[in-house]
C-alpha positions as CSV (number, residue, x, y, z in Angstrom):
1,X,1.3,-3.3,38.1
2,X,0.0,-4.3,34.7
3,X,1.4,-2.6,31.8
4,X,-1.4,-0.9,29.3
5,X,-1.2,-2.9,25.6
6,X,0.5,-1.4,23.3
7,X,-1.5,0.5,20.8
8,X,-1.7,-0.3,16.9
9,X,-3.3,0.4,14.0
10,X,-6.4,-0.9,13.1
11,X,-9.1,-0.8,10.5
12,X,-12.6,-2.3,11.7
13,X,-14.5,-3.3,8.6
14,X,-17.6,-4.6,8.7
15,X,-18.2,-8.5,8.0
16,X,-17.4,-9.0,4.2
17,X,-18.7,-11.8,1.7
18,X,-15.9,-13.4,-0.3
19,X,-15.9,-11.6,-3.5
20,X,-16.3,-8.1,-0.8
21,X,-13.2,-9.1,0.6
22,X,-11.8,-9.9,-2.6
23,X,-12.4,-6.6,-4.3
24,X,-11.8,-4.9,-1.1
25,X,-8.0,-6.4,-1.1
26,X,-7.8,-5.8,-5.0
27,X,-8.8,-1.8,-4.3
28,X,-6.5,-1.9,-1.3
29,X,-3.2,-3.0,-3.7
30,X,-3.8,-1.1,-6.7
31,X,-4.0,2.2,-4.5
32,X,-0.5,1.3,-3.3
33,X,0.7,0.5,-6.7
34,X,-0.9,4.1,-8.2
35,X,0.4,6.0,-5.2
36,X,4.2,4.4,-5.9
37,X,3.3,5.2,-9.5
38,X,3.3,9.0,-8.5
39,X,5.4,9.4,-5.5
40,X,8.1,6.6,-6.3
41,X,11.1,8.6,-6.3
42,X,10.0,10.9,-3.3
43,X,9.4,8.1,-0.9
44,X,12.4,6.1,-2.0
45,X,14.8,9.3,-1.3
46,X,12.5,10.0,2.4
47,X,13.2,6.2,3.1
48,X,16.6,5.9,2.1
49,X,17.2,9.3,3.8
50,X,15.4,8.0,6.9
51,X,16.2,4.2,7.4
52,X,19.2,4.3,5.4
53,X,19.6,0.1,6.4
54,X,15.8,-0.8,5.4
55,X,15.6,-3.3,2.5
56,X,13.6,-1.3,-1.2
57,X,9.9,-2.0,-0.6
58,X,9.2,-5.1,-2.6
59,X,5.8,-2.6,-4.2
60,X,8.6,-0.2,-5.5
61,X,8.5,0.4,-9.1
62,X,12.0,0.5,-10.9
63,X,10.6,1.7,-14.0
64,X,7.9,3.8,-15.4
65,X,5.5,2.3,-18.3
66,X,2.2,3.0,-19.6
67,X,-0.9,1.8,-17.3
68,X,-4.2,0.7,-19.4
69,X,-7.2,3.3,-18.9
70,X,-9.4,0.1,-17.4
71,X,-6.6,0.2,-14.3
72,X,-8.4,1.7,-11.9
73,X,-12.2,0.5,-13.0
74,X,-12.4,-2.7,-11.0
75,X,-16.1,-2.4,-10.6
């Protein structure tokens, strides 16, 4: 009897041009930076709470500083 593949996440993008891609990826990691920006502290106490043996997410911020205006204009 075969066993039915496991099931994972997946994003199905359309075909992308280099700088598309680039940009995409660019989006893609400054929406993880901004949303450990805002909700640093909450998800490091949910992780640490959760998977008390997992390593600190190499994207978490230790400290908070100023972010230039033009952050989040990539366009």
């Amino acid at each position: 009897m075969k066993r039915k593949p496991r099931r994972h996440a997946q994003i199905h993008l359309p075909p992308l041009n280099g700088e598309q891609a680039f940009l995409l990826a660019e989006a893609l990691e400054r929406a993880v930076r901004a949303i450990w920006r805002a909700h640093g502290d909450d998800m490091a106490d949910f992780q640490a709470r959760v998977f008390p043996d997992a390593p600190v997410p190499r994207d978490a911020v230790d400290d908070v500083r100023e972010v230039p205006d033009d952050e989040d204009h990539i366009f």
